[in-house]
C-alpha positions in Angstrom: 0.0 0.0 0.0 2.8 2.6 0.9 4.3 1.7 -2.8 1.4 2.4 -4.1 0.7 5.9 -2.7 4.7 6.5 -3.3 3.9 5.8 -6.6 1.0 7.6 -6.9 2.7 11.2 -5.4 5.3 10.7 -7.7 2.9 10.7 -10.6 0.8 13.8 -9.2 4.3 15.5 -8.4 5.7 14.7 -12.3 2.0 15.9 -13.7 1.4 19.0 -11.2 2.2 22.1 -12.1 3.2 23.5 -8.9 7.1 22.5 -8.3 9.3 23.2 -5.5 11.8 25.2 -7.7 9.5 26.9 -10.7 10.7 25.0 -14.1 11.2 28.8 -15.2 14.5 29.1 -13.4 17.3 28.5 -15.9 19.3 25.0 -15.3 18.0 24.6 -11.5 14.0 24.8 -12.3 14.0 20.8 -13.4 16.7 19.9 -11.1 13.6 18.9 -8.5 12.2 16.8 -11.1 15.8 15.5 -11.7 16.4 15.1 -7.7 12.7 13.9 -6.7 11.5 11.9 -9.3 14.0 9.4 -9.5 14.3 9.2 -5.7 10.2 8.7 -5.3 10.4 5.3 -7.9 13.6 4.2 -5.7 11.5 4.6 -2.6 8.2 2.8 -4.1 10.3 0.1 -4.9 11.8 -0.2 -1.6 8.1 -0.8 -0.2 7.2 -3.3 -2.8 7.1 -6.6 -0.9 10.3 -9.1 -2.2 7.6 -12.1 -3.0 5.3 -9.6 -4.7 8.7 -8.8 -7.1 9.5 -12.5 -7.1 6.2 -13.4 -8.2 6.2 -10.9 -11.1 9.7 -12.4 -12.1 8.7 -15.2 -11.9 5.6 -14.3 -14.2 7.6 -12.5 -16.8 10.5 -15.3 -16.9 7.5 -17.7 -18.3 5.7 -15.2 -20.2 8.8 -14.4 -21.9 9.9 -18.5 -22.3 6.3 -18.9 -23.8 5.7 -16.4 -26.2 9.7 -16.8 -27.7 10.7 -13.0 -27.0 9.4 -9.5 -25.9 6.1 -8.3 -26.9 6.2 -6.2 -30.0 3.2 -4.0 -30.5 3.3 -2.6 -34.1 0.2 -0.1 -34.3 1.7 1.3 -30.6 5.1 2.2 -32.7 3.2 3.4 -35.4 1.1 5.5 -33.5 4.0 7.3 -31.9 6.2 7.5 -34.9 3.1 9.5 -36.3 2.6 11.3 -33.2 6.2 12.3 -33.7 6.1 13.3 -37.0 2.6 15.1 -36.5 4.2 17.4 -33.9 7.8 18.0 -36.2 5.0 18.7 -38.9 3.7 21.5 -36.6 7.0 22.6 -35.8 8.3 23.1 -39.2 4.8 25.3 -40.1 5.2 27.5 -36.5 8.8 28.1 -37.8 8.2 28.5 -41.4 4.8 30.8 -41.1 7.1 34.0 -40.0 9.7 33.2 -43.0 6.3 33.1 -45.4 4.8 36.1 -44.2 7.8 38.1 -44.5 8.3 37.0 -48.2 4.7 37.9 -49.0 4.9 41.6 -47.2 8.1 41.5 -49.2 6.5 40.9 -52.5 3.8 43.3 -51.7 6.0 46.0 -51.2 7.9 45.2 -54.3 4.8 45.1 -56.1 3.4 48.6 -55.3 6.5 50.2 -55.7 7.6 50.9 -52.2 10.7 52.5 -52.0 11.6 50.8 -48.7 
């Protein structure tokens, strides 16, 4: 039970966004992120009871003898390779709108004959 709860302030912490040291201070606003985080799954591990961890070990060990290898799960790799590329794709237009409107005030300007 205390693993759980462990676990689940260590997800609220990572989620929340109310920090110890505000993420908008240059190099030391993730260090409590960097410092907590990691220390919060240590600790939840800690509490999980050894023959619980056996057990699941144990479980994996034959999952893993039974099925000949790791899971692969091909539509959860596609789905965030095209997550991925959805948000470069998004990226690239934020970037690339100011460029384009530029050119087109540009051209405008050339077009009427502005002297500037």
């Amino acid at each position: 039970m205390v693993a759980k709860i462990i676990s689940a302030l260590a997800v609220a912490y990572a989620l929340s966004p109310i920090d110890l040291i505000p993420d908008f201070i240059p190099v030391i606003g993730y260090l409590d992120e960097l410092i907590l985080l990691p220390c919060m799954v240590w600790l939840a591990m800690k509490f999980i009871p050894t023959d619980v961890k056996d057990a699941c070990r144990r479980n994996a060990i034959e999952w893993l003898q039974t099925h000949q290898g790791k899971p692969i799960h091909r539509w959860g790799i596609l789905l965030v390779v095209a997550v991925w590329l959805i948000c470069l794709a998004v990226l690239y237009q934020w970037l690339a709108l100011p460029t384009q409107l530029t050119q087109l005030v540009n051209e405008d300007h050339h077009l009427i004959g502005d002297s500037r």
